[in-house]
The first five atom37 places (N, CA, C, CB, O) and aatype in JSON, in Angstrom:
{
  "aatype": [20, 20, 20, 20, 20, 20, 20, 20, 20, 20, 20, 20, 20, 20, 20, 20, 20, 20, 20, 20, 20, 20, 20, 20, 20, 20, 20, 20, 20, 20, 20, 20, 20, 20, 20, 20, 20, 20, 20, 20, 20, 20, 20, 20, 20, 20, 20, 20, 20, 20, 20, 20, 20, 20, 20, 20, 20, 20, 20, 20, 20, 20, 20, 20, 20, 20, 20, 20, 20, 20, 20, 20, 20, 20, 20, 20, 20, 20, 20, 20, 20, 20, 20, 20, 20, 20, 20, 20, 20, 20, 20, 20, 20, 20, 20, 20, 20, 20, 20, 20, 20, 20, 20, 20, 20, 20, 20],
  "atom_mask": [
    [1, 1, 1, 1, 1],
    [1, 1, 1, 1, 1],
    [1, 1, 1, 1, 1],
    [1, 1, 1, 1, 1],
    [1, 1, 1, 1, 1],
    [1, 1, 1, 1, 1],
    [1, 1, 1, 1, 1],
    [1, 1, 1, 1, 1],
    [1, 1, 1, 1, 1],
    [1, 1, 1, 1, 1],
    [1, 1, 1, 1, 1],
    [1, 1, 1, 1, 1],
    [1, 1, 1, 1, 1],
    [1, 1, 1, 1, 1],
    [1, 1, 1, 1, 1],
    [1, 1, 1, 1, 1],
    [1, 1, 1, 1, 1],
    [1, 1, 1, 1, 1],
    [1, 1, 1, 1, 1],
    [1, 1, 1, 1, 1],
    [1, 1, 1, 1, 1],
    [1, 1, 1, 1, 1],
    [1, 1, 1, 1, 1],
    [1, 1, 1, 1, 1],
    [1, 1, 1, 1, 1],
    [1, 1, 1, 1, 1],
    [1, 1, 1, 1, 1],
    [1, 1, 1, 1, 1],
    [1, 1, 1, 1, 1],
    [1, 1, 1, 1, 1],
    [1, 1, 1, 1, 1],
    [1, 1, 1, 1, 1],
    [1, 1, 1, 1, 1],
    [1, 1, 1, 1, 1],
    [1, 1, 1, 1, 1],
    [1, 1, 1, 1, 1],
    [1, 1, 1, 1, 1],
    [1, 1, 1, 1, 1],
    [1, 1, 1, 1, 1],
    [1, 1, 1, 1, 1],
    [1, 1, 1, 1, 1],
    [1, 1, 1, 1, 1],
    [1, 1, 1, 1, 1],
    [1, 1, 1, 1, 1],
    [1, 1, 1, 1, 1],
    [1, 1, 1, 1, 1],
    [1, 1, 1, 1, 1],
    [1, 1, 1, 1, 1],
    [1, 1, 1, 1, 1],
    [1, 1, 1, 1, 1],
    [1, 1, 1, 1, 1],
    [1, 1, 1, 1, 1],
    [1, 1, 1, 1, 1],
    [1, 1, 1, 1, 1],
    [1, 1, 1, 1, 1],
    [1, 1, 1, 1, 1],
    [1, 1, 1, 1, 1],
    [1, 1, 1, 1, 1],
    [1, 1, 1, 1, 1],
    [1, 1, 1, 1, 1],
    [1, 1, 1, 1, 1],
    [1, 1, 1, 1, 1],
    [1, 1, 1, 1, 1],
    [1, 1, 1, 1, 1],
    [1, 1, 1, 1, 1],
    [1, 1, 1, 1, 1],
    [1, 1, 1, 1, 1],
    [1, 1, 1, 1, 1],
    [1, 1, 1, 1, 1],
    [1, 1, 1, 1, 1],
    [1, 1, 1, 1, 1],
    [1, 1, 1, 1, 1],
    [1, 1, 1, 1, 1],
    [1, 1, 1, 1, 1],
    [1, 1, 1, 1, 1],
    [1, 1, 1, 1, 1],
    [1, 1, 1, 1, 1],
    [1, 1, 1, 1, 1],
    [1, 1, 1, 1, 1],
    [1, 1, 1, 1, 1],
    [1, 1, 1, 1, 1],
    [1, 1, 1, 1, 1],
    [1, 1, 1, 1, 1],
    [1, 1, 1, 1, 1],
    [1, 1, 1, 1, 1],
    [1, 1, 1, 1, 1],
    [1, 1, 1, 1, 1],
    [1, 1, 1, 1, 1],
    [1, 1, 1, 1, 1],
    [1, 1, 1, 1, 1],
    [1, 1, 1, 1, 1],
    [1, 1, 1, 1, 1],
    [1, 1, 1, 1, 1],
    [1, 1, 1, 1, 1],
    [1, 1, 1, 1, 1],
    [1, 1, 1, 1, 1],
    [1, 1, 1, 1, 1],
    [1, 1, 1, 1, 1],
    [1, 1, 1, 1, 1],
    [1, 1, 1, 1, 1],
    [1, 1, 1, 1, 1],
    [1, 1, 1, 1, 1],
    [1, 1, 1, 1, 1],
    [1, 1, 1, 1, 1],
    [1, 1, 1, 1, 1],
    [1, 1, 1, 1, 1],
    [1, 1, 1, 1, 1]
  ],
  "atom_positions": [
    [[0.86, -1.19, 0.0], [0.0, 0.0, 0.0], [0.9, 1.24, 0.0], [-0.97, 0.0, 1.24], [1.28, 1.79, -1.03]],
    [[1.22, 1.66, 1.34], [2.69, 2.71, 0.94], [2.3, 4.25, 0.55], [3.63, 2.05, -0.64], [3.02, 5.15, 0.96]],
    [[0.95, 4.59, -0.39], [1.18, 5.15, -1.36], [1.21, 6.67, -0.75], [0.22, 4.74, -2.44], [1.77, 7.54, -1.43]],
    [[0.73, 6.97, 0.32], [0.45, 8.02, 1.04], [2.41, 8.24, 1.54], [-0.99, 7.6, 2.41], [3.06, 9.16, 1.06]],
    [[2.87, 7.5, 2.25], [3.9, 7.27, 3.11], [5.03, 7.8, 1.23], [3.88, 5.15, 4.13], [5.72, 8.82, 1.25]],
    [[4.98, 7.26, 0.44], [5.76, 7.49, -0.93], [5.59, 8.9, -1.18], [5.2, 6.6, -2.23], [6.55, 9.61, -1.48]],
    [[4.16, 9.43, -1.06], [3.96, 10.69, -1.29], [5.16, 11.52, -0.55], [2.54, 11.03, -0.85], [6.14, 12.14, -0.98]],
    [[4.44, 11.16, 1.33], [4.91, 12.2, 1.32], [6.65, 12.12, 1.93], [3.86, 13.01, 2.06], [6.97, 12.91, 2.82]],
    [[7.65, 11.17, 1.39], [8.91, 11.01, 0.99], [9.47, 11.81, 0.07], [9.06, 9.95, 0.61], [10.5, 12.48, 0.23]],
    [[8.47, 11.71, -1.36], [8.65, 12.49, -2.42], [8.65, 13.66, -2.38], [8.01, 12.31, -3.17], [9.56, 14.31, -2.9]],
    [[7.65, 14.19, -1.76], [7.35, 15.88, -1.95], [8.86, 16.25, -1.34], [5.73, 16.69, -0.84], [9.72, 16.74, -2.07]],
    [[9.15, 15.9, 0.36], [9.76, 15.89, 0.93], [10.95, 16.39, 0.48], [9.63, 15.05, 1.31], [11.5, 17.49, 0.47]],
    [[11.32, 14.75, -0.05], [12.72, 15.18, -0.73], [12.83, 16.08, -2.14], [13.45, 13.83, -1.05], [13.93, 16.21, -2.68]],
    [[12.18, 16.41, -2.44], [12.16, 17.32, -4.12], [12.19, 18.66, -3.47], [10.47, 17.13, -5.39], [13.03, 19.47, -3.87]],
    [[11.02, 19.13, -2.11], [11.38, 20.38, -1.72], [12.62, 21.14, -0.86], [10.47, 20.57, -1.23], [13.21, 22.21, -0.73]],
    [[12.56, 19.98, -0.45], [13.92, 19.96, 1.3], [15.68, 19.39, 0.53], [13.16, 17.86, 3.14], [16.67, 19.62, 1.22]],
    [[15.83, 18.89, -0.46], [16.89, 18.04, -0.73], [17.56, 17.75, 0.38], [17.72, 18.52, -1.63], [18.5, 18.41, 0.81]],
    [[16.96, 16.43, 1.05], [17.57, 16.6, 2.75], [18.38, 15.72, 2.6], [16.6, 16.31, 4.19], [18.13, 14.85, 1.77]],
    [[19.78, 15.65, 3.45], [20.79, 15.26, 4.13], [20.08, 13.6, 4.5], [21.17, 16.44, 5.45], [20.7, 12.63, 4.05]],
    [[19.2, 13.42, 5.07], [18.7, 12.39, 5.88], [17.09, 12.95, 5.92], [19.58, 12.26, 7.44], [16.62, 14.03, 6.27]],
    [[16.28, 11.34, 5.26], [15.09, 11.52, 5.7], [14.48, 10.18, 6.04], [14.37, 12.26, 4.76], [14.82, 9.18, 5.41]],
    [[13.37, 10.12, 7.27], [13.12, 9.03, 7.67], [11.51, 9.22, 7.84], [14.0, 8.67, 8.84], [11.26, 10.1, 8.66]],
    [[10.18, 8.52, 7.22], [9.27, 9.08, 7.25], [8.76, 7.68, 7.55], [8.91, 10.01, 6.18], [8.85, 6.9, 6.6]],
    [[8.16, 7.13, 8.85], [8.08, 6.29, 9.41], [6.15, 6.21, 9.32], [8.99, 6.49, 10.72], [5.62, 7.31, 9.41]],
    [[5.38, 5.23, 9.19], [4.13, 5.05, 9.23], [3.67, 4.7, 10.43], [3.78, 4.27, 8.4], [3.71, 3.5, 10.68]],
    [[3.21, 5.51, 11.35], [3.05, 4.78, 12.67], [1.51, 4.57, 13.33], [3.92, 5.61, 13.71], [1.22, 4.33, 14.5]],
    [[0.51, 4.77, 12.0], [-0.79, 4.53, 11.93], [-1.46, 2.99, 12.89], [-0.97, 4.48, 10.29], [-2.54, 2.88, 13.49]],
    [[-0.34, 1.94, 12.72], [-0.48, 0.77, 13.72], [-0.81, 1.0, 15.17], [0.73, 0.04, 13.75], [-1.52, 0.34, 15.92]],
    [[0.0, 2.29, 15.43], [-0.06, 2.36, 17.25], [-1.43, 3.04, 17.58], [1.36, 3.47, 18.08], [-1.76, 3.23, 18.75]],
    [[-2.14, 3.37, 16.62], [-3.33, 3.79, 16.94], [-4.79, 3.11, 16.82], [-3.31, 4.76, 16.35], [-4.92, 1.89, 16.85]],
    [[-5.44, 3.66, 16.73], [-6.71, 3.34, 16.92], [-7.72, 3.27, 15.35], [-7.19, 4.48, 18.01], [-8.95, 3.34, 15.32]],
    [[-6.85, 3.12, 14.17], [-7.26, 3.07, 12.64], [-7.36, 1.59, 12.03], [-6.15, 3.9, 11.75], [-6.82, 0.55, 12.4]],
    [[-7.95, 1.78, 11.31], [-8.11, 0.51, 10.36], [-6.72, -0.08, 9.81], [-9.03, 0.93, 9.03], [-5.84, 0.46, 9.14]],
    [[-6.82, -1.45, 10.36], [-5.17, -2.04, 9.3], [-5.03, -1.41, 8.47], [-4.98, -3.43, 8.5], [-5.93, -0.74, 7.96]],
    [[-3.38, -1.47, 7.93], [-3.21, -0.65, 6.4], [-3.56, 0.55, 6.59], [-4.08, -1.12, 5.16], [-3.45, 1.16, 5.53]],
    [[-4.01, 1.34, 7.6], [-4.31, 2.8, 7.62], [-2.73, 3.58, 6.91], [-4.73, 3.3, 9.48], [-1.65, 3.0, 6.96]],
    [[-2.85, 4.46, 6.53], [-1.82, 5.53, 6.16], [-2.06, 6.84, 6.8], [-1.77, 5.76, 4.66], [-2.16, 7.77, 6.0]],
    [[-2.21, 7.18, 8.28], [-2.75, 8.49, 8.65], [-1.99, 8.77, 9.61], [-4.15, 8.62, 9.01], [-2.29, 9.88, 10.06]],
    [[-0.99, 8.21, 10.24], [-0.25, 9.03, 11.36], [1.45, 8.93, 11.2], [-0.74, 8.37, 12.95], [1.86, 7.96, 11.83]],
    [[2.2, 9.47, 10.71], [3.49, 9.79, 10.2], [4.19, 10.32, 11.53], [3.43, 10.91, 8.92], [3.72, 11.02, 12.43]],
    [[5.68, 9.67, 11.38], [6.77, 10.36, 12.35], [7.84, 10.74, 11.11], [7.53, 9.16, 13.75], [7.89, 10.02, 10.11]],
    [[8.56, 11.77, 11.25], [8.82, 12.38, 10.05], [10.23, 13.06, 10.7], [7.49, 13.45, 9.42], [10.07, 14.01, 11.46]],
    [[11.54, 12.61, 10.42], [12.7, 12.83, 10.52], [13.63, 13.75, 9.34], [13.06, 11.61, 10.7], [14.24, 13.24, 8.4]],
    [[13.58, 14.94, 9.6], [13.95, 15.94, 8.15], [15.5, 16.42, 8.91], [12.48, 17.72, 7.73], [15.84, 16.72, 10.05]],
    [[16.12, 16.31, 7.75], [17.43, 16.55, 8.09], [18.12, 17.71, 6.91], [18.19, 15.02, 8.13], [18.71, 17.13, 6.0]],
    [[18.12, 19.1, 6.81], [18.49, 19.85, 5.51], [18.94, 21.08, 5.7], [17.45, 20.0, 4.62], [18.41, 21.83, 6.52]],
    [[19.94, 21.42, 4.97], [20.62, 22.91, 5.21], [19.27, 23.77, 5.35], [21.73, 23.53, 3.77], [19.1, 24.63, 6.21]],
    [[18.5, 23.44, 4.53], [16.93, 24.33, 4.53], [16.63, 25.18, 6.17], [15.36, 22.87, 4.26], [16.14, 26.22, 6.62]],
    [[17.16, 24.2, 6.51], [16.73, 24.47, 8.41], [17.57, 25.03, 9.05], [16.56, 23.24, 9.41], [17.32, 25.23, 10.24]],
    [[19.06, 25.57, 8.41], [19.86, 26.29, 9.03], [19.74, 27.63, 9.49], [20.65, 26.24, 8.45], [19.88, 28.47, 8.6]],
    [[19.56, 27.97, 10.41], [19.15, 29.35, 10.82], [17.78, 29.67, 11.36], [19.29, 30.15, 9.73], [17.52, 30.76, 11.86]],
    [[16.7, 28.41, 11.22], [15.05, 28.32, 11.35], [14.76, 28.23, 12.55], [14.34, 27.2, 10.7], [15.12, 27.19, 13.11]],
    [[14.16, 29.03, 13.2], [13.19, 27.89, 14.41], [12.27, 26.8, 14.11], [12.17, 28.65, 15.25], [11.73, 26.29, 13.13]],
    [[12.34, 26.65, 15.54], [11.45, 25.17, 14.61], [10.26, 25.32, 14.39], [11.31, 23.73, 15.3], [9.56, 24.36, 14.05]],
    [[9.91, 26.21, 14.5], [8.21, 26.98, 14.04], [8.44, 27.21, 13.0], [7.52, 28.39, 14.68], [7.57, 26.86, 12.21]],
    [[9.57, 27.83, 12.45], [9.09, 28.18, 10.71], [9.34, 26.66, 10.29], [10.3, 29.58, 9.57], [8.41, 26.05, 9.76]],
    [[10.67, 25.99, 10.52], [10.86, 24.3, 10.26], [9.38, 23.58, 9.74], [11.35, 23.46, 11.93], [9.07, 23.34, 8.57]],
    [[8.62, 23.32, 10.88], [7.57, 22.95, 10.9], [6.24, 23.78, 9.8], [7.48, 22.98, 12.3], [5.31, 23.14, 9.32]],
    [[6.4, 24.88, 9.66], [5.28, 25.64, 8.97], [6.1, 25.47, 7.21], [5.04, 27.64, 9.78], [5.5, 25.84, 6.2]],
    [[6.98, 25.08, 7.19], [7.61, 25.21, 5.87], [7.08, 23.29, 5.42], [9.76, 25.75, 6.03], [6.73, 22.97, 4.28]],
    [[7.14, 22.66, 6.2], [6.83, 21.17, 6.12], [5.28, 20.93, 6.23], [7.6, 20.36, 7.3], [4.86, 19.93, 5.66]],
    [[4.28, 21.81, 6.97], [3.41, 21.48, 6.76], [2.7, 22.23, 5.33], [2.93, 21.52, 7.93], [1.63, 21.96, 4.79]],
    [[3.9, 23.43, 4.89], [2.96, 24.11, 3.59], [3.18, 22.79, 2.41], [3.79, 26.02, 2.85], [2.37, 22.62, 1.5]],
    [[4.35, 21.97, 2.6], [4.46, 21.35, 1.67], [3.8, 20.28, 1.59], [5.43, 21.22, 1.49], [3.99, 19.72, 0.51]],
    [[2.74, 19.47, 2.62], [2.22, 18.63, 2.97], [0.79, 19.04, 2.86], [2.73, 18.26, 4.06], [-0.06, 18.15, 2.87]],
    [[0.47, 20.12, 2.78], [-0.52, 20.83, 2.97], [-1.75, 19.77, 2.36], [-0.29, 22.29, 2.29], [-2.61, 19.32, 3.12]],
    [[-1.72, 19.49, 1.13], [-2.94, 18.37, 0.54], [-2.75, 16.89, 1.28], [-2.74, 18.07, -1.38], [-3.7, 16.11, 1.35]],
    [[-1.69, 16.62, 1.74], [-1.82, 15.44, 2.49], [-2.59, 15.65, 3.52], [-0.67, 14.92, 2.89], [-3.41, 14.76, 3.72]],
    [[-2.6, 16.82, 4.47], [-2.65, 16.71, 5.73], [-4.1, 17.0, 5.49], [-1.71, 17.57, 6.68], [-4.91, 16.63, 6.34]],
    [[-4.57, 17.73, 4.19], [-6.34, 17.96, 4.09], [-6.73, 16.31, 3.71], [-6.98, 19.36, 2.48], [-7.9, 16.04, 3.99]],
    [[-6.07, 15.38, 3.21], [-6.59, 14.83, 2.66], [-6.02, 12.86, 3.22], [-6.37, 15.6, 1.27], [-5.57, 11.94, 2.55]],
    [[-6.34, 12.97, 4.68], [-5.94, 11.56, 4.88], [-4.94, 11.66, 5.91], [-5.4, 10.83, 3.58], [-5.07, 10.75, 6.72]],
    [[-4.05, 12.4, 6.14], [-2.92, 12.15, 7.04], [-3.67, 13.14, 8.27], [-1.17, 12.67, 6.35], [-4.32, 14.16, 8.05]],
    [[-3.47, 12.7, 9.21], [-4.24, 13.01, 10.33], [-3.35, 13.43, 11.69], [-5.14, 11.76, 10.57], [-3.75, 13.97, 12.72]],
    [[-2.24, 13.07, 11.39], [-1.75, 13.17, 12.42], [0.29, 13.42, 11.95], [-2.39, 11.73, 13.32], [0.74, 12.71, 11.06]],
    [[1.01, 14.22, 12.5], [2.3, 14.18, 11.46], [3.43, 15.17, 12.39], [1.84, 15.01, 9.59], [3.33, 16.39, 12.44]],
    [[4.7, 14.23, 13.23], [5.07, 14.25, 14.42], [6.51, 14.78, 13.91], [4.87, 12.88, 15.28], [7.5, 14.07, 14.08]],
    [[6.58, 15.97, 13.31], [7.8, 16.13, 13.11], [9.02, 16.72, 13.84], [7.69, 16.56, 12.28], [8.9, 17.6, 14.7]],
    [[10.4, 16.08, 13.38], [11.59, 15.77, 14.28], [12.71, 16.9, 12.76], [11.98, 13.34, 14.61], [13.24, 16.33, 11.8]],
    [[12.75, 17.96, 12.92], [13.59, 19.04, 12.04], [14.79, 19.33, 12.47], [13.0, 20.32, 11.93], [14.77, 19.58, 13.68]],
    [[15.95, 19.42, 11.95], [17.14, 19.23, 12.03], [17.8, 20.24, 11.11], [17.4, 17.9, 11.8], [17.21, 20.32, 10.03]],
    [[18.92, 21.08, 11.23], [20.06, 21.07, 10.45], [20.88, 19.77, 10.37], [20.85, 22.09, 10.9], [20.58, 18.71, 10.92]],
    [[22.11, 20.05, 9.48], [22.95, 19.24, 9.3], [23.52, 18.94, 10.78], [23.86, 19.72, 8.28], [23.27, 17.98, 11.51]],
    [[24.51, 20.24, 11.04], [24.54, 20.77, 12.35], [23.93, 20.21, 13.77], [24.01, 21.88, 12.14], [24.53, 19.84, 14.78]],
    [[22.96, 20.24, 13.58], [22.55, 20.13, 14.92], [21.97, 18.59, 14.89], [21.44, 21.35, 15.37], [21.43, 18.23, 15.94]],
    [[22.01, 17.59, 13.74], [21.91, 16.2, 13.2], [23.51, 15.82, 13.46], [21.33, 16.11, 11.43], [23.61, 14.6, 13.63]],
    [[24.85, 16.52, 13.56], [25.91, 15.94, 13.34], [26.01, 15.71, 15.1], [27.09, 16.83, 12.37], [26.44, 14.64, 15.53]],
    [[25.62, 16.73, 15.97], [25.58, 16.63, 17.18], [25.18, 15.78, 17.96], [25.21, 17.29, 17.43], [25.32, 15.76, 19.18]],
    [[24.34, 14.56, 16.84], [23.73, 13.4, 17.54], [22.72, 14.01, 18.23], [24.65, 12.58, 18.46], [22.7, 14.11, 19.46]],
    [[21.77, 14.48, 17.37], [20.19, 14.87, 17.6], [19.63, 13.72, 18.05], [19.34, 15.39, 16.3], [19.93, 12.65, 17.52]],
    [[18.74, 13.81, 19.08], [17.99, 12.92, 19.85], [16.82, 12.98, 18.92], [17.75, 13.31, 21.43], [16.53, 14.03, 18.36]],
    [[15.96, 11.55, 18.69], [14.75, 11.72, 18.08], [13.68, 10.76, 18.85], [14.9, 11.4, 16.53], [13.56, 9.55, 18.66]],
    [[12.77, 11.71, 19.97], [12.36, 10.59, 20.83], [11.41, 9.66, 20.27], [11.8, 11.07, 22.01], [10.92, 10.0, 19.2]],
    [[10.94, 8.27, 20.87], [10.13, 7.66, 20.34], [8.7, 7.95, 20.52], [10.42, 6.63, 20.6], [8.36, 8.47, 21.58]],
    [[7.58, 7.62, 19.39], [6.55, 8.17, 20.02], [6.07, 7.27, 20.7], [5.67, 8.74, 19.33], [6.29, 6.05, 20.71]],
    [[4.93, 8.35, 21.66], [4.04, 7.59, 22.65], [2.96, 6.87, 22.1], [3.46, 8.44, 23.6], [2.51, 7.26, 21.03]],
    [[2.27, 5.48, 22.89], [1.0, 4.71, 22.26], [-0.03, 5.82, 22.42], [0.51, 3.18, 23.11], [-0.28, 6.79, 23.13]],
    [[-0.44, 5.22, 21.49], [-2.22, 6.14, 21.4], [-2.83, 5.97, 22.24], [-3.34, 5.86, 20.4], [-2.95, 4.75, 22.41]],
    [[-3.51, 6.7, 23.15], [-4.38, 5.96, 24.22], [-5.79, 7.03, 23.66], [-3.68, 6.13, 26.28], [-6.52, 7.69, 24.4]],
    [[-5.83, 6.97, 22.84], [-7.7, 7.7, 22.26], [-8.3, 6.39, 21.64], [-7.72, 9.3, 20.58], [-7.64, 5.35, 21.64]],
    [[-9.27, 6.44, 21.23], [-10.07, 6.13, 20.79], [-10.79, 4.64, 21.57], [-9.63, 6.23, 19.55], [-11.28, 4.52, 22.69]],
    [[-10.63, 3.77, 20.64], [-10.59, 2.11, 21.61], [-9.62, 1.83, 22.31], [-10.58, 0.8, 20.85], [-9.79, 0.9, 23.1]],
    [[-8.35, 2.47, 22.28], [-7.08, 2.05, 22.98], [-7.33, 2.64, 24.6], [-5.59, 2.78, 22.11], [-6.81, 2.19, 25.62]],
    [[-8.02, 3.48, 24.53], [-7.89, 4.16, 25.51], [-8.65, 3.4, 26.68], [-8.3, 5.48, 25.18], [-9.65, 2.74, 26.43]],
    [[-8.11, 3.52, 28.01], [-7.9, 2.72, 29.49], [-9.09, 3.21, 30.1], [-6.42, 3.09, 30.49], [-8.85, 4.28, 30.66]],
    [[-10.62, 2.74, 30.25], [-11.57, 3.54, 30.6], [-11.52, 2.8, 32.06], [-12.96, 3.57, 29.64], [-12.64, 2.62, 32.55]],
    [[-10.45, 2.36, 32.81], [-10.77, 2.12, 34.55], [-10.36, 3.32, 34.88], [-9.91, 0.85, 35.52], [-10.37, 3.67, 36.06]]
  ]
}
């Protein structure tokens, strides 16, 4: 299936020409239909980000995602980097389980 997760690799790398990219599907830990394609962890690594906070980082990744995120991706956990601050052995934490929907602990 993939095809969402390919997308948004592609856009990714055509806009960002990144150093390192890791765009992980993590739709399983939640509360979606098998095969879902809707919740992304997203590892961007690119001179692009030299000098950025991570507010513009992030607002520059979601303009480019922008039809994904209207259209299916629901959820999108991004981890923005310079080279720089990637050579420093950037920490990229793991995400947390979903606890919404059916997952969630109603004692």
């Amino acid at each position: 299936m993939k095809e969402m997760e390919n997308r948004i690799r592609t856009k990714l790398s055509e806009s960002f020409s990144p150093s390192y990219l890791d765009v992980t599907n993590e739709s399983y830990m939640h509360s979606v239909p098998q095969g879902s394609e809707s919740h992304f962890k997203v590892v961007l690594v690119t001179d692009t980000f030299t000098s950025k906070r991570q507010v513009q980082r992030h607002q520059a990744v979601y303009a480019c995602l922008a039809d994904e995120l209207k259209g299916g991706v629901h959820a999108l956990a991004l981890h923005t980097f310079s080279p720089d601050e990637w050579d420093e052995k950037a920490a990229v934490p793991a995400s947390p389980q979903c606890l919404g929907g059916s997952k969630h602990d109603h004692s």
